[in-house]
PDB file with one MODEL, atoms N, CA, C and O in Angstrom:
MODEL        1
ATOM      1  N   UNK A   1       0.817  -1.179   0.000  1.00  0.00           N
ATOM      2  CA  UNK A   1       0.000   0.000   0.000  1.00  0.00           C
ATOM      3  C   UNK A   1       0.869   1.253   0.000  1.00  0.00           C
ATOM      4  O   UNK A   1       0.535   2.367  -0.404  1.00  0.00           O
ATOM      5  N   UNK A   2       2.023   0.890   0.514  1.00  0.00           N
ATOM      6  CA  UNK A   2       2.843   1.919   0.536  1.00  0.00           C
ATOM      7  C   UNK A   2       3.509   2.577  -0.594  1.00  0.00           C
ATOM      8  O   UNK A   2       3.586   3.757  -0.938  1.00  0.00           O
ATOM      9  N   UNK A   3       3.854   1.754  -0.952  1.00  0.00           N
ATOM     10  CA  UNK A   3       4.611   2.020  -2.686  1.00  0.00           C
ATOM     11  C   UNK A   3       3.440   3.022  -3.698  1.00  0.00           C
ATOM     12  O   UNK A   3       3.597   3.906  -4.540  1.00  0.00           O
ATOM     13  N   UNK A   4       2.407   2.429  -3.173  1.00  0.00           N
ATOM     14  CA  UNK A   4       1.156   3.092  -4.352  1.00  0.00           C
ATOM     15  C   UNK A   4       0.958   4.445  -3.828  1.00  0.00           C
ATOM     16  O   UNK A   4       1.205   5.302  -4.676  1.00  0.00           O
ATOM     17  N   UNK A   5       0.538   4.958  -2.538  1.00  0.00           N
ATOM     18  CA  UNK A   5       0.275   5.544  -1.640  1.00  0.00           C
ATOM     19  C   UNK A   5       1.675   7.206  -1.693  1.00  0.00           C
ATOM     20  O   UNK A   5       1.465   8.353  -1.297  1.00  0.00           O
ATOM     21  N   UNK A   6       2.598   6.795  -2.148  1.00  0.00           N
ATOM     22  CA  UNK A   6       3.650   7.745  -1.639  1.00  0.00           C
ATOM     23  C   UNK A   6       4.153   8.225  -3.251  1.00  0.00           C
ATOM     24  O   UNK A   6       5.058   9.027  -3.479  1.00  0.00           O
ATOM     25  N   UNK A   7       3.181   7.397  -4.450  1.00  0.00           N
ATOM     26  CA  UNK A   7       3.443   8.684  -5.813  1.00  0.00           C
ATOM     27  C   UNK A   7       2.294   9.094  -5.942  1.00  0.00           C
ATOM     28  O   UNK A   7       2.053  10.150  -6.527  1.00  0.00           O
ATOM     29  N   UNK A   8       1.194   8.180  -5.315  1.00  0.00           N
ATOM     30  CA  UNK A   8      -0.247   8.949  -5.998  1.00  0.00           C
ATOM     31  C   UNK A   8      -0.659   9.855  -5.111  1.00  0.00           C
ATOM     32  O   UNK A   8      -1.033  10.944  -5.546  1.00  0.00           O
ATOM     33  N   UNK A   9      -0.680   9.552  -3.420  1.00  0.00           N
ATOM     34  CA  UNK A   9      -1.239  10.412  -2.545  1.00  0.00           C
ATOM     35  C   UNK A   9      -2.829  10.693  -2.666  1.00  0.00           C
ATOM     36  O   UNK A   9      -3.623   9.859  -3.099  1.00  0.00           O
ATOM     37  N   UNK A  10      -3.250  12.269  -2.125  1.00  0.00           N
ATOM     38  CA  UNK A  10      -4.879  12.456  -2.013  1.00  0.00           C
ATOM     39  C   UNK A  10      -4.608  13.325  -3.167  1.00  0.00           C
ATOM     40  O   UNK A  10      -4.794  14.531  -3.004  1.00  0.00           O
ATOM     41  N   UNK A  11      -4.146  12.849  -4.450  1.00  0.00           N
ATOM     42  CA  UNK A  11      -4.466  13.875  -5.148  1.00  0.00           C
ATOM     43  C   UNK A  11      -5.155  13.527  -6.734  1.00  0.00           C
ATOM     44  O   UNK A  11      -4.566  12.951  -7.649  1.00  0.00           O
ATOM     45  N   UNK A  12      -6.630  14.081  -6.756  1.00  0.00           N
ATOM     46  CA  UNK A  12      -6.890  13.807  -7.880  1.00  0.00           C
ATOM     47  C   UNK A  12      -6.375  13.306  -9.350  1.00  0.00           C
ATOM     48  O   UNK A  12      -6.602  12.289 -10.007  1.00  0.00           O
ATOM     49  N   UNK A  13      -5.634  14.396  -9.558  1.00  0.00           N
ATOM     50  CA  UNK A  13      -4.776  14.577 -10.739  1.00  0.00           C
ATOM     51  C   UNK A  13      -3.949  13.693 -10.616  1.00  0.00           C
ATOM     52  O   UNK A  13      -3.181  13.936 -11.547  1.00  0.00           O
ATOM     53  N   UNK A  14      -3.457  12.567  -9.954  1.00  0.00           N
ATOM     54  CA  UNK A  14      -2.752  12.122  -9.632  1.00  0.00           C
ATOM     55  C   UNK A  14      -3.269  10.403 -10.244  1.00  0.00           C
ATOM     56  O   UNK A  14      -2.882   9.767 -11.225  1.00  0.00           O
ATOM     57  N   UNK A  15      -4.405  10.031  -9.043  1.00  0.00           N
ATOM     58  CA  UNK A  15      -5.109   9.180  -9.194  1.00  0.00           C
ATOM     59  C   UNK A  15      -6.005   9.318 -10.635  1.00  0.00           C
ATOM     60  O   UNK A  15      -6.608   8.281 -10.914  1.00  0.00           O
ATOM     61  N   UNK A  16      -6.135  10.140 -11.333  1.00  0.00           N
ATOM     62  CA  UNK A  16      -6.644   9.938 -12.525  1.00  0.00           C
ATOM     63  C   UNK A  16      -5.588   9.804 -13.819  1.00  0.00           C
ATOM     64  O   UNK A  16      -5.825   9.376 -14.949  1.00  0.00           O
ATOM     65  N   UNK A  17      -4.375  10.303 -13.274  1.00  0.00           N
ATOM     66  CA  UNK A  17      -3.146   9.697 -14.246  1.00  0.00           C
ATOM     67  C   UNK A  17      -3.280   8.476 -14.066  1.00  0.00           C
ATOM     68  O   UNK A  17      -3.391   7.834 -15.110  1.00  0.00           O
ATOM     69  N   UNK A  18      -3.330   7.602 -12.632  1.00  0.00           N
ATOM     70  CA  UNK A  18      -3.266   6.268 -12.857  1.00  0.00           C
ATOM     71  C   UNK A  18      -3.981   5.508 -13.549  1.00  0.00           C
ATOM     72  O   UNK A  18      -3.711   4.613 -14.350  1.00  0.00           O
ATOM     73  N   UNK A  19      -5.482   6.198 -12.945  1.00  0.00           N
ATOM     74  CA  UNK A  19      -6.365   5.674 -14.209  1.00  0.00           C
ATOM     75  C   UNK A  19      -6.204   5.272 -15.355  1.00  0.00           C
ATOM     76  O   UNK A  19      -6.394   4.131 -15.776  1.00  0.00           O
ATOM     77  N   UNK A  20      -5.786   6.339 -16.010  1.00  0.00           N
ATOM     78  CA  UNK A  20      -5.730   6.538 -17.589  1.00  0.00           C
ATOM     79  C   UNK A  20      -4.703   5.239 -17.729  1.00  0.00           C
ATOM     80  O   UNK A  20      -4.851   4.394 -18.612  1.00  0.00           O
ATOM     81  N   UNK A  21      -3.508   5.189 -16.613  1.00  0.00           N
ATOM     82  CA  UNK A  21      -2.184   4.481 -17.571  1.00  0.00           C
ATOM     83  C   UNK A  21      -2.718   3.356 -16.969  1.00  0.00           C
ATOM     84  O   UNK A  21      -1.864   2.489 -16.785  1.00  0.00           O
ATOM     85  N   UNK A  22      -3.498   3.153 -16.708  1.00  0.00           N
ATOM     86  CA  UNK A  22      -3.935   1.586 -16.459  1.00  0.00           C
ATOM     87  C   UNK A  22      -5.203   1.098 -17.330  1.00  0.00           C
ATOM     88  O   UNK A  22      -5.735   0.012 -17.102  1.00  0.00           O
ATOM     89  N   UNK A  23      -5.676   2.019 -18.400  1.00  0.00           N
ATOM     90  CA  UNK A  23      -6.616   1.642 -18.989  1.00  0.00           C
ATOM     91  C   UNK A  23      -7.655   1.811 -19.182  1.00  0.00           C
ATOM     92  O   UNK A  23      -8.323   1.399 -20.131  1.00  0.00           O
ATOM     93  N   UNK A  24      -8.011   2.542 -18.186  1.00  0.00           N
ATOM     94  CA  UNK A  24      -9.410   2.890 -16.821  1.00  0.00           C
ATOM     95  C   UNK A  24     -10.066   4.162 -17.665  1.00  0.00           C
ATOM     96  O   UNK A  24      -9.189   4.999 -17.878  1.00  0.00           O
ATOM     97  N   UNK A  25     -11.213   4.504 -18.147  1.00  0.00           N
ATOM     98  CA  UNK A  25     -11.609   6.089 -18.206  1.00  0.00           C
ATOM     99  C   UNK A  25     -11.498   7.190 -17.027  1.00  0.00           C
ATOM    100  O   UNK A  25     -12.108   6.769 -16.044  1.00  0.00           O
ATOM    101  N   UNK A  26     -11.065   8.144 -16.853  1.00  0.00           N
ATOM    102  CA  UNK A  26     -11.058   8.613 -15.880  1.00  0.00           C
ATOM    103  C   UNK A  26     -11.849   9.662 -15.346  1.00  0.00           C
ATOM    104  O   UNK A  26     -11.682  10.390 -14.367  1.00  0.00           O
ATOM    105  N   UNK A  27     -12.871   9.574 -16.316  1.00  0.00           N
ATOM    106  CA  UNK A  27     -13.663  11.188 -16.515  1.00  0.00           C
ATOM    107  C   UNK A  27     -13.129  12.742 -16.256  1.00  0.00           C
ATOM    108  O   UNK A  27     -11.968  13.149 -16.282  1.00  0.00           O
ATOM    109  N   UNK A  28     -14.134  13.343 -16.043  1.00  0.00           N
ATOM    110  CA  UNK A  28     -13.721  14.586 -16.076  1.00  0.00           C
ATOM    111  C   UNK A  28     -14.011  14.919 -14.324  1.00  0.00           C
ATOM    112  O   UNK A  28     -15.049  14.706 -13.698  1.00  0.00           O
ATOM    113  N   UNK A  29     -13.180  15.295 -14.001  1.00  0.00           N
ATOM    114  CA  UNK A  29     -12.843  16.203 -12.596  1.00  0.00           C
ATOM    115  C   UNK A  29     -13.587  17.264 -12.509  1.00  0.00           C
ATOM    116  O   UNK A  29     -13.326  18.235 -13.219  1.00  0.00           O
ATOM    117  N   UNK A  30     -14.774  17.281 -11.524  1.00  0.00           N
ATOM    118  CA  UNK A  30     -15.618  18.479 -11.528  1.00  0.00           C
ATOM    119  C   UNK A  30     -15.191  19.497 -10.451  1.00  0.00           C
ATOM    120  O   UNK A  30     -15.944  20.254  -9.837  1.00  0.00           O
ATOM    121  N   UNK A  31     -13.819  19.383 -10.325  1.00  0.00           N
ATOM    122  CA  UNK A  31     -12.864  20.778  -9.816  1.00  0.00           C
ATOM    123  C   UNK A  31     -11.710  21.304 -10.835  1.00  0.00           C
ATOM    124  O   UNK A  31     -11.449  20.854 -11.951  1.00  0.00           O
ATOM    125  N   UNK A  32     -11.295  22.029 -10.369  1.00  0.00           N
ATOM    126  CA  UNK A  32      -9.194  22.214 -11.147  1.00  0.00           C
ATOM    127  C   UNK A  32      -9.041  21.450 -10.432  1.00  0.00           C
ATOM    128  O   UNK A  32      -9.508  21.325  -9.300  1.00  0.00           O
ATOM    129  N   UNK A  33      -8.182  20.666 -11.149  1.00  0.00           N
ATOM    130  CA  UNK A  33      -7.242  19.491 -11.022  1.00  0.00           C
ATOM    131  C   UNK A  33      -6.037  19.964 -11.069  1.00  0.00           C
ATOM    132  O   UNK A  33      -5.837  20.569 -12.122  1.00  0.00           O
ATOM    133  N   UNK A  34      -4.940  19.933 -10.193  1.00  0.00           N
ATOM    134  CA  UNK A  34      -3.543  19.570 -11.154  1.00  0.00           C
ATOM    135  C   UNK A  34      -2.898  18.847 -11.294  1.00  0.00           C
ATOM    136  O   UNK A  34      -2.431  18.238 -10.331  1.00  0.00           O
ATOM    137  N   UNK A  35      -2.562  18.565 -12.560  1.00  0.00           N
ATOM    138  CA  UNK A  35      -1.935  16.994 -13.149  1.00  0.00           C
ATOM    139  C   UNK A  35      -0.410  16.642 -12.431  1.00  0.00           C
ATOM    140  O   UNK A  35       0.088  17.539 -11.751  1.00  0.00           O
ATOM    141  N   UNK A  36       0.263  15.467 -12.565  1.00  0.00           N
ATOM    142  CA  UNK A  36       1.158  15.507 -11.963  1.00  0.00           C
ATOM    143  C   UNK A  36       2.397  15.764 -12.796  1.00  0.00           C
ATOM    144  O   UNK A  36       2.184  15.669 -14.005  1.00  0.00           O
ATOM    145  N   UNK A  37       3.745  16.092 -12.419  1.00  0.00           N
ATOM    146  CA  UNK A  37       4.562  16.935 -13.645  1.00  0.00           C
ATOM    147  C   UNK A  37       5.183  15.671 -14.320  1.00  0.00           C
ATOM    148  O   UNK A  37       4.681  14.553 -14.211  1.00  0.00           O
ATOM    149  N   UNK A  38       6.180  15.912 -14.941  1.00  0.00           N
ATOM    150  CA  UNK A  38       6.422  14.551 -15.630  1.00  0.00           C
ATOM    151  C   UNK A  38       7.130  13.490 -15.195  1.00  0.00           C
ATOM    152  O   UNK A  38       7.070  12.338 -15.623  1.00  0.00           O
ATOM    153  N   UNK A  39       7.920  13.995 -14.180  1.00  0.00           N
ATOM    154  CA  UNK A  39       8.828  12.610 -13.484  1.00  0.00           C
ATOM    155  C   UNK A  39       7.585  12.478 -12.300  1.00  0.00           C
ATOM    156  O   UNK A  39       8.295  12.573 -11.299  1.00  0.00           O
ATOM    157  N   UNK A  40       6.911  12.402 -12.045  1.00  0.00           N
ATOM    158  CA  UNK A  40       5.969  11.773 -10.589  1.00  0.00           C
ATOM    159  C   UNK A  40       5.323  11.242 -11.538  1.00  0.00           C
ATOM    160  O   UNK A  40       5.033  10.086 -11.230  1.00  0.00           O
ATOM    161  N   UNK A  41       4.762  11.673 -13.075  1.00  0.00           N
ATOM    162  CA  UNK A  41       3.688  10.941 -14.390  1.00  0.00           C
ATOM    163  C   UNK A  41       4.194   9.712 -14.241  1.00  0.00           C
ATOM    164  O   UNK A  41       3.629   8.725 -13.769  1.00  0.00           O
ATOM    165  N   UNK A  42       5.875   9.862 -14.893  1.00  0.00           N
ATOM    166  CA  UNK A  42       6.592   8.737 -15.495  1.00  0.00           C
ATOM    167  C   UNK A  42       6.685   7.608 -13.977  1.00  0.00           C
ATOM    168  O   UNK A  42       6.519   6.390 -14.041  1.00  0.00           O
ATOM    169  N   UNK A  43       6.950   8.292 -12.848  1.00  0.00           N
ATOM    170  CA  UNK A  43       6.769   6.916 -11.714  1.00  0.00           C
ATOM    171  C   UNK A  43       5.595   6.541 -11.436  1.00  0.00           C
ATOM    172  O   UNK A  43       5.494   5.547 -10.717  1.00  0.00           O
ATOM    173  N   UNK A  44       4.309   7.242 -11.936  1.00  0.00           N
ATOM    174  CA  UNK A  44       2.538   6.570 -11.694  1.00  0.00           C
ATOM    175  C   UNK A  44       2.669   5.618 -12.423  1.00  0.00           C
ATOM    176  O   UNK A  44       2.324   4.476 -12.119  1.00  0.00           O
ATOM    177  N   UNK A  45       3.325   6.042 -13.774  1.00  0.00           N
ATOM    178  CA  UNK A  45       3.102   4.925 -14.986  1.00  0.00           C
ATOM    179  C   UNK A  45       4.065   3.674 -14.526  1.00  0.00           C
ATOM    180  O   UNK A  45       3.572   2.560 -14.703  1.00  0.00           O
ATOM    181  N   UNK A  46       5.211   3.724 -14.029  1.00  0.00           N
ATOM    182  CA  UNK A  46       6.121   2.512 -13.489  1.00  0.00           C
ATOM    183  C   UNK A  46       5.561   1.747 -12.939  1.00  0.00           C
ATOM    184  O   UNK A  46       5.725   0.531 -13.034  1.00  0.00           O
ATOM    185  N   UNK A  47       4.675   2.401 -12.156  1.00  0.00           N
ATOM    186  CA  UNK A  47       4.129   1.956 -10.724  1.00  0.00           C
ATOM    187  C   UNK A  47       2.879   0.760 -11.116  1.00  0.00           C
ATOM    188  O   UNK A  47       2.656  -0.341 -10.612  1.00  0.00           O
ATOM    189  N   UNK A  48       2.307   1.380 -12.051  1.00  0.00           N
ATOM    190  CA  UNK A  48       0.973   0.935 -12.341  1.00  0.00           C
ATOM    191  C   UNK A  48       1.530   0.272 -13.696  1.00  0.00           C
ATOM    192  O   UNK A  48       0.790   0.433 -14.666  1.00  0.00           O
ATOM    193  N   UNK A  49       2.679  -0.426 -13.910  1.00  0.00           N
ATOM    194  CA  UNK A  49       2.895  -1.442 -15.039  1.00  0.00           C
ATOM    195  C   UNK A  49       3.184  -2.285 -14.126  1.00  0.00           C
ATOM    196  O   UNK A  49       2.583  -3.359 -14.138  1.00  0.00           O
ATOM    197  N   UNK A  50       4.292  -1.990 -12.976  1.00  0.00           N
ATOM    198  CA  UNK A  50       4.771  -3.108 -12.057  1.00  0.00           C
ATOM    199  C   UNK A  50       3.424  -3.841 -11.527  1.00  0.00           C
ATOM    200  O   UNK A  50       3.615  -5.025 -11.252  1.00  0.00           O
ATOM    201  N   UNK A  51       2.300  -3.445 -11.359  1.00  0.00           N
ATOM    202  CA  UNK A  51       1.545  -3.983 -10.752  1.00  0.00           C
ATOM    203  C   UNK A  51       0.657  -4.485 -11.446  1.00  0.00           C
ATOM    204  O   UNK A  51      -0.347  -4.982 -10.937  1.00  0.00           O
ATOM    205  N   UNK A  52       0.865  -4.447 -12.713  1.00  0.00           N
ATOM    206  CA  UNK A  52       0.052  -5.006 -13.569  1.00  0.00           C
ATOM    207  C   UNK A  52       0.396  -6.475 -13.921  1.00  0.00           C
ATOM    208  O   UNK A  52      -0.487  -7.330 -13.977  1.00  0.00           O
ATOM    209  N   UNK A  53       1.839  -6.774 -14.179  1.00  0.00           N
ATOM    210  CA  UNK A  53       2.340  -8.175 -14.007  1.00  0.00           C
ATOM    211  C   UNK A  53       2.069  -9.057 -12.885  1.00  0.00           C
ATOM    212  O   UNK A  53       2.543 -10.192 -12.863  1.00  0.00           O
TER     213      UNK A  53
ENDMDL
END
């Protein structure tokens, strides 16, 4: 839980990157969101391939 927990956190934009790189629709965020920058992107996406195997 930890590993997942310490790139995604409570943050929308965050958890809806994972979404997406896992396949998932993520809809639309009925606040501002902010997305995550590109090296925390590129470790959601690590994160959420490692756990896909």
């Amino acid at each position: 839980m930890d590993r997942v927990v310490a790139p995604i956190g409570p943050s929308v934009g965050r958890i809806e990157h994972a979404l997406v790189a896992r396949g998932l629709p993520a809809g639309a965020a009925r606040m501002t969101v902010g997305h995550p920058g590109e090296r925390t992107a590129a470790e959601i996406e690590k994160l959420v391939a490692d756990l896909a195997d």
